[in-house]
N, C-alpha and C positions, 0 to 999 in steps of 0.2 A: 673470954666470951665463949658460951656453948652456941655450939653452929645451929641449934633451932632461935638463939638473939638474932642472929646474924641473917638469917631467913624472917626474920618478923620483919624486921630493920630493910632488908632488901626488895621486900615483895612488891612494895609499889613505886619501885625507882624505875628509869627507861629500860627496855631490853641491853642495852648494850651495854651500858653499866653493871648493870645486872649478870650479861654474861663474863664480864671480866670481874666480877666479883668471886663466882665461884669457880673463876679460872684461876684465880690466886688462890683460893682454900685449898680448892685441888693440888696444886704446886707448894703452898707456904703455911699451912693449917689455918686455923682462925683467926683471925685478928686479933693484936694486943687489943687496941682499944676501938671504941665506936662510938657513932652520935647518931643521931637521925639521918643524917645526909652525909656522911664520913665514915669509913672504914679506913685505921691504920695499921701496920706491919712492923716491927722495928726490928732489924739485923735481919731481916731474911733473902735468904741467897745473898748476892750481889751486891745489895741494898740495905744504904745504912738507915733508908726508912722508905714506906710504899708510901701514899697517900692515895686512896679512891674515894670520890666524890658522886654525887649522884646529881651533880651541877654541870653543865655542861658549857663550853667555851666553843666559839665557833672559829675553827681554823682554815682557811683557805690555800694552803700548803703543807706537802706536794698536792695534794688534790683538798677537795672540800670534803671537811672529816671537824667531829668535835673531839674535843679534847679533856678528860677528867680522870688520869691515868697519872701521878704524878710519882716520879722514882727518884732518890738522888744515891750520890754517891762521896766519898771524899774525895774531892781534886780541884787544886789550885790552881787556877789559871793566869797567869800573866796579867797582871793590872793592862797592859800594853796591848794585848789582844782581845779583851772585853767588848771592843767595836765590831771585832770580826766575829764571834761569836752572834750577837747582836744580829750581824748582817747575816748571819747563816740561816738562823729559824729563830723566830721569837718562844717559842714553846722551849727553846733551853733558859735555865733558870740560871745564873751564878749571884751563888753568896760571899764574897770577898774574906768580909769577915769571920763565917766558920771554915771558909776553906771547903766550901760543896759546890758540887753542878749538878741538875736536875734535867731530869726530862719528864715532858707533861704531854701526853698524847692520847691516843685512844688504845695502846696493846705496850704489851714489854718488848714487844721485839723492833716499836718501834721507837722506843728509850734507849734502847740499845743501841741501835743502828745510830738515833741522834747523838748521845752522848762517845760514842766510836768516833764520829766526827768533831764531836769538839776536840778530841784529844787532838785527833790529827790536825786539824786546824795550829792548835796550841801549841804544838813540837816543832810544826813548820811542813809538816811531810805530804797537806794538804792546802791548797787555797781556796775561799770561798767561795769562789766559784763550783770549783772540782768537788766539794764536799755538795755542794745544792744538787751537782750533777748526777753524782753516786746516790743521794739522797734520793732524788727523782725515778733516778733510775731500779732500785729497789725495792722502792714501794710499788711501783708499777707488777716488780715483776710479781712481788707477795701478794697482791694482789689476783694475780692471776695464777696464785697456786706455786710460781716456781720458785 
């Protein structure tokens, strides 16, 4: 994709989409591929795929914020702790079957921060609780610059 598609394709999605779009070109170059309302990324950074949408999902935790920022990664989590995950934040994704977890939010840092938690959760080194708390706790302060 030449980054003036990518700017055709973006122009009239919401600001905020919009600016996590060309927050990822900046960090990940163009997108492998696109659609009208879809920008994706495959192996970059971290991530063994982005997904940006210019759809939005309304999330009511930690705070009210929408969500169309989707990252995964390879990690298998315990058939057994798919509840706690579940119970942590609905915006993590697990796929059993390929062996991925996802995070689907509104930035990368806060797929990161989600998917940091699932592990913890999954190894035992965190409880659901302690992870919503951390979770809360962080966006607060990212929020506030620190």
């Amino acid at each position: 994709m030449s980054l003036a598609e990518v700017e055709k394709i973006i122009e009239d999605w919401p600001a905020p989409q919009k600016n996590i779009a060309r927050q990822m070109i900046e960090k990940y170059g163009a997108p492998n591929e696109a659609t009208p309302t879809k920008l994706f990324w495959y192996g970059n950074g971290p991530w063994k795929r982005t997904e940006l949408t210019s759809d939005e999902i309304v999330h009511n935790w930690p705070t009210v914020h929408t969500d169309f920022l989707t990252q995964v990664i390879d990690y298998r989590v315990p058939p057994e702790m798919f509840h706690l995950i579940a119970e942590f934040d609905g915006s993590i994704l697990l796929d059993r079957t390929k062996g991925e977890a996802a995070g689907r939010c509104d930035s990368e840092s806060a797929n990161v921060l989600g998917l940091n938690m699932v592990h913890e959760i999954a190894t035992g080194k965190r409880t659901v609780e302690d992870a919503r708390k951390t979770a809360v706790e962080s966006t607060v302060a990212y929020n506030l610059g620190r």
